[in-house]
Kinemage of the C-alpha trace (Angstrom):
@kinemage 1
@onewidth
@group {chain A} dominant
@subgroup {mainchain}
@vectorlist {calphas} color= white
{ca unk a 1} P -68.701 -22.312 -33.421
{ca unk a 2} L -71.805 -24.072 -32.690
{ca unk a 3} L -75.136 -24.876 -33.347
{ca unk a 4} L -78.501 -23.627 -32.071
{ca unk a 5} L -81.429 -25.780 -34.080
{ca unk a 6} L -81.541 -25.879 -37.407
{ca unk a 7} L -80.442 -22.402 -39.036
{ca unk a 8} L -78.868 -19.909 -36.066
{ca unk a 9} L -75.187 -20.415 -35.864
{ca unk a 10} L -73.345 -18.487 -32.498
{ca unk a 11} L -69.869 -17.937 -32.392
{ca unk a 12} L -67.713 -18.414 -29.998
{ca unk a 13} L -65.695 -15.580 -28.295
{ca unk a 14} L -62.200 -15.181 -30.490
{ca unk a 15} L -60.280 -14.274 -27.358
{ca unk a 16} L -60.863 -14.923 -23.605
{ca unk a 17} L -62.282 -12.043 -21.088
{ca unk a 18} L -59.680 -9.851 -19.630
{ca unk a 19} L -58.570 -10.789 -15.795
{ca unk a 20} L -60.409 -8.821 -13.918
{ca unk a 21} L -57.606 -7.476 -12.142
{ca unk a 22} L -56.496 -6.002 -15.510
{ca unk a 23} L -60.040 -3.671 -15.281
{ca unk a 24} L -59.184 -2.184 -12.067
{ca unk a 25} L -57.805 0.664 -11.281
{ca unk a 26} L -55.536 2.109 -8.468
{ca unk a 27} L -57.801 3.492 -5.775
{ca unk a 28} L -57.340 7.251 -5.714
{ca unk a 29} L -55.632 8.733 -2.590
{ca unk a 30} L -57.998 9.596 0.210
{ca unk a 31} L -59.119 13.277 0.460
{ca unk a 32} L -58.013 15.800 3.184
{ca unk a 33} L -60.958 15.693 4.538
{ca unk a 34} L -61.326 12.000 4.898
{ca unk a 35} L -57.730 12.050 6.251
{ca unk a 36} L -58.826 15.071 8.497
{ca unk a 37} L -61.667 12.587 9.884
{ca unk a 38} L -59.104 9.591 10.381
{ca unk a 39} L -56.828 11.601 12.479
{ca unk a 40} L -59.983 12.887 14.335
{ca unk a 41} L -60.821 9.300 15.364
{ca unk a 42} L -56.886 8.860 16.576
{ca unk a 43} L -55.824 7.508 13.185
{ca unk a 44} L -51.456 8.704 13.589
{ca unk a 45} L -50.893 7.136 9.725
{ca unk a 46} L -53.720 9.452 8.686
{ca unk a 47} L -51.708 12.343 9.979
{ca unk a 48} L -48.586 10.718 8.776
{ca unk a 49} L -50.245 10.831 5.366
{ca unk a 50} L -50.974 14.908 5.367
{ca unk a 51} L -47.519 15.535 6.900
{ca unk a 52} L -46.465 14.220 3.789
{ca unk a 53} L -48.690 15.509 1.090
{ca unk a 54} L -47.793 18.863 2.271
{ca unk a 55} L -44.308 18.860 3.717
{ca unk a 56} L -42.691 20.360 0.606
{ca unk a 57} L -44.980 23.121 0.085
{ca unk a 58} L -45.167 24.066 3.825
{ca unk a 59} L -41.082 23.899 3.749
{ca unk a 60} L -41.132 26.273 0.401
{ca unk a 61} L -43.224 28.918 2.226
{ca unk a 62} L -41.055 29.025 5.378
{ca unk a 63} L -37.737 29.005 3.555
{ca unk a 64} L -38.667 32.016 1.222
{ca unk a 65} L -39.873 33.958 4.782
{ca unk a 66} L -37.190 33.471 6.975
{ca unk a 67} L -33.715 31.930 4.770
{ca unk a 68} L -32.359 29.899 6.559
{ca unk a 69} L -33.041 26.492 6.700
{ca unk a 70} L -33.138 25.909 10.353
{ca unk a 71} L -35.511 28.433 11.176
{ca unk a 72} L -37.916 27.402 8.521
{ca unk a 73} L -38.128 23.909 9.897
{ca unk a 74} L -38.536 25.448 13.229
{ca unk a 75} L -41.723 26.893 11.836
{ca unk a 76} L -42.916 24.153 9.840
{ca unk a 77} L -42.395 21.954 13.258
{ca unk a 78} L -44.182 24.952 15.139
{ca unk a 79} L -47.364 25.377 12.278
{ca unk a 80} L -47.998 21.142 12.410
{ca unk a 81} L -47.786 21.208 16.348
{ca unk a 82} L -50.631 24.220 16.110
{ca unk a 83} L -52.525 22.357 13.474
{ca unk a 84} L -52.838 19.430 15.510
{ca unk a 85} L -53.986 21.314 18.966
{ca unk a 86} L -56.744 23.536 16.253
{ca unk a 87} L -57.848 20.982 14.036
{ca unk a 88} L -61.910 21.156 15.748
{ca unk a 89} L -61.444 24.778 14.515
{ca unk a 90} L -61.094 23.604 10.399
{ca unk a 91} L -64.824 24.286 9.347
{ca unk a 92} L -63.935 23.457 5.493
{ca unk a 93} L -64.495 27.314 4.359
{ca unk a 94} L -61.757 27.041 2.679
{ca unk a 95} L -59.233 24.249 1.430
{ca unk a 96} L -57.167 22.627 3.848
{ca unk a 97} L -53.841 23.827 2.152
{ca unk a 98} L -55.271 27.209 2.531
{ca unk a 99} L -55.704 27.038 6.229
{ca unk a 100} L -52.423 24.865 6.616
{ca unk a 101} L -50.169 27.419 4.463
{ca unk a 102} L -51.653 30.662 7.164
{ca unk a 103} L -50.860 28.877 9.657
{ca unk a 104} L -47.046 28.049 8.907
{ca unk a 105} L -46.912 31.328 7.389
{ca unk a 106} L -47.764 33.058 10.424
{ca unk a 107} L -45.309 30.484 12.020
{ca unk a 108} L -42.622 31.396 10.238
{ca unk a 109} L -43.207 35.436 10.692
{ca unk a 110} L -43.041 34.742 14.348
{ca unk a 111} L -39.767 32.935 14.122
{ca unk a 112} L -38.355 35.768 12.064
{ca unk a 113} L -39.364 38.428 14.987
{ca unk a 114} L -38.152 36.264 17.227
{ca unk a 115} L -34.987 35.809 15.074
{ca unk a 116} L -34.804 39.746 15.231
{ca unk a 117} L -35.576 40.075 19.194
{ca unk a 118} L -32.533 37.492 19.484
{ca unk a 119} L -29.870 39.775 17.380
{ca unk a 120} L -28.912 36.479 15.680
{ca unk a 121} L -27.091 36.863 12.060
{ca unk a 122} L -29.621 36.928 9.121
{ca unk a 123} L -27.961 35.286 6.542
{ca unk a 124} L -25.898 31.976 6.120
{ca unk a 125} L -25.273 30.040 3.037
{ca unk a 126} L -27.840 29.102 0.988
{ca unk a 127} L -28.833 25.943 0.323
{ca unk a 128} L -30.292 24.805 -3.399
{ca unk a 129} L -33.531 25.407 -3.052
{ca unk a 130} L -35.684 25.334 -6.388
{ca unk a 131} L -37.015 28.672 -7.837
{ca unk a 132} L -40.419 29.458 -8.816
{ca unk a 133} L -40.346 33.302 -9.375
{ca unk a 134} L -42.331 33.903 -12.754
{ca unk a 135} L -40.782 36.295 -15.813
{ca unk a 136} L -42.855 38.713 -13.738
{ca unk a 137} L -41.375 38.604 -10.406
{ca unk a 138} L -37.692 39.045 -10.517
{ca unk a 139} L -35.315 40.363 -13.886
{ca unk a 140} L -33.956 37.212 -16.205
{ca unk a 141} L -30.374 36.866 -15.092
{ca unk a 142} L -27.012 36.880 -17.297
{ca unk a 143} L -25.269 33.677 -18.476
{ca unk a 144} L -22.397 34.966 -16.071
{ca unk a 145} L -24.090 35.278 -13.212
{ca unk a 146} L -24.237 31.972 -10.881
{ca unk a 147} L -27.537 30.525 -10.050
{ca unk a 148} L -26.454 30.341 -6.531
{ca unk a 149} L -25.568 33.387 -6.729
{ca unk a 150} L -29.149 34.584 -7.492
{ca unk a 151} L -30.674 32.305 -5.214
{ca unk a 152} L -29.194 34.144 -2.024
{ca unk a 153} L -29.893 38.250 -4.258
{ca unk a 154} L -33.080 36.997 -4.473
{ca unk a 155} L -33.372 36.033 -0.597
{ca unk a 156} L -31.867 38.807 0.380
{ca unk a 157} L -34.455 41.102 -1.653
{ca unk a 158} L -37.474 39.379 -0.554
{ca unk a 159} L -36.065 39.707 3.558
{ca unk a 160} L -36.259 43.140 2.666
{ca unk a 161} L -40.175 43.583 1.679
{ca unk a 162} L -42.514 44.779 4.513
{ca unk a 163} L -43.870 41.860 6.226
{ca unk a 164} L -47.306 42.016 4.352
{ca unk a 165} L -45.847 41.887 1.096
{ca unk a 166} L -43.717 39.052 1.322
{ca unk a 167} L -46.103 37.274 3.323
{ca unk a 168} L -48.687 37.142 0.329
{ca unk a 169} L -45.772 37.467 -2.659
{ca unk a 170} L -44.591 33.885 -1.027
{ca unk a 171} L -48.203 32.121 -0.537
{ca unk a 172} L -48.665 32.992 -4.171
{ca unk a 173} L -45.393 31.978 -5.687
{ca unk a 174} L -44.337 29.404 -3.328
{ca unk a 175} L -47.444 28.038 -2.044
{ca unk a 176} L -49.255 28.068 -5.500
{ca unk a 177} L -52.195 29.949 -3.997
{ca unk a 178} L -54.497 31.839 -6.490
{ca unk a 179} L -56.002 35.373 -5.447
{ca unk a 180} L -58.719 34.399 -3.915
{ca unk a 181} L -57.127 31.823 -1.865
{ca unk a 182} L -54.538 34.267 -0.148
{ca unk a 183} L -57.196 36.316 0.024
{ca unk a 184} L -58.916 34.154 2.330
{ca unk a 185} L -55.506 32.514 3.902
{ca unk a 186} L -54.686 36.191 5.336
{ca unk a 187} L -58.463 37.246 5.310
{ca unk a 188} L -57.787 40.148 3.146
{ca unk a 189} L -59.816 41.238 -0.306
{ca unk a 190} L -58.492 40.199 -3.497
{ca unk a 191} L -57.736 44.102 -4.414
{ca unk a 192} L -55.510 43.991 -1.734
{ca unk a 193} L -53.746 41.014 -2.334
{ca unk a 194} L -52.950 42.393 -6.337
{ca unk a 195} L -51.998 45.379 -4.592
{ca unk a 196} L -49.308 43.724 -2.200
{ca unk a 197} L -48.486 41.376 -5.157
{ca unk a 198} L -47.753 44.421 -7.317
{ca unk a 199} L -45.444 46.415 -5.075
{ca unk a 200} L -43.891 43.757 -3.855
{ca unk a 201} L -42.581 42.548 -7.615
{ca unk a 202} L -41.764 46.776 -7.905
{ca unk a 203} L -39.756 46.563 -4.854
{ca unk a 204} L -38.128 43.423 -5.842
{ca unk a 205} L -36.966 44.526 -9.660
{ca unk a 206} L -35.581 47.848 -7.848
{ca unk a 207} L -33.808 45.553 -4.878
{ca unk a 208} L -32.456 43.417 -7.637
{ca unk a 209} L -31.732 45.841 -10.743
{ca unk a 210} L -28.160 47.121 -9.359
{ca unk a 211} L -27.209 43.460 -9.140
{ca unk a 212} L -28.285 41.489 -12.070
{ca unk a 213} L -27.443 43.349 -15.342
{ca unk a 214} L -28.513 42.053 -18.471
């Protein structure tokens, strides 16, 4: 404490000012669209960066098109590869995971008809991929029945939808897309993507209902 004159007394601060490294914050990661404008300029860690951010998601899509592993990296590979020679074309209409997820979607649609041209087998063992079907999109399975086991029903079922249908069921439960983005991934109205969302979870409850009992 000290004094000022005769009367005013000032105390002193009780504790010392925080380091200032204590007030900042970690810098938030960079945007797509700032990464977008790094790898314009020829910035490879930029495009390192969105491989990244998106690699799971983009894998998730092409797994639950084509089921099998190798083919869906195939079309992961293939959608980055055509990302990369039509990146002048990304105007910003919509989000970049939008425009990313059509594009490895188509991908992966284009390995399965070419998967089907071939006469190659369909199926091989599953590997343990996580679920995200809602209560809505598939019935609750018994205690008995292996989760494996449901993993490759559930494939199996969703091979069997029209293209159309599991195209937008899987960019909505796999992607994480909201109506309105499939909508304008597959540049369809948001009528018809409930529509294709319905029938597809019809199709998939009758596909599955002979082989998960409650």
């Amino acid at each position: 404490m000290r004094t000022i004159g005769r009367t005013r007394r000032i105390r002193s601060l009780p504790h010392p000012m925080p380091a200032v490294s204590a007030l900042t914050k970690p810098a938030p990661p960079p945007s797509d669209t700032a990464l977008l404008e790094r790898i314009a300029a020829g910035d490879r860690s930029a495009l390192d960066d969105l491989f990244h951010r998106y690699r799971a998601v983009a894998f998730r899509v092409a797994y639950r098109l084509l089921g099998r592993e190798a083919d869906a990296l195939d079309a992961v590979q293939d959608a980055f590869v055509k990302l990369l020679a039509n990146l002048d074309r990304f105007r910003g209409h919509s989000s970049f995971k939008t425009w990313l997820l059509r594009i490895v979607s188509n991908a992966a649609l284009d390995v399965g008809r070419q998967r089907k041209r071939d006469a190659r087998v369909p199926q091989e063992p599953r590997d343990a991929q996580p679920e995200r079907f809602g209560p809505d999109d598939a019935p609750a399975p018994d205690a008995g029945l292996d989760r494996a086991d449901l993993r490759a029903k559930i494939d199996a079922a969703l091979a069997r939808l029209p293209d159309t249908q599991r195209q937008t069921f899987v960019l909505h439960v796999e992607g994480g897309l909201s109506y309105r983005e499939v909508a304008d991934t597959l540049d369809i109205s948001i009528g018809t993507v409930m529509s294709r969302l319905f029938y597809a979870r019809q199709k998939l409850k009758t596909l599955l209902a002979d082989q998960v009992q409650p």
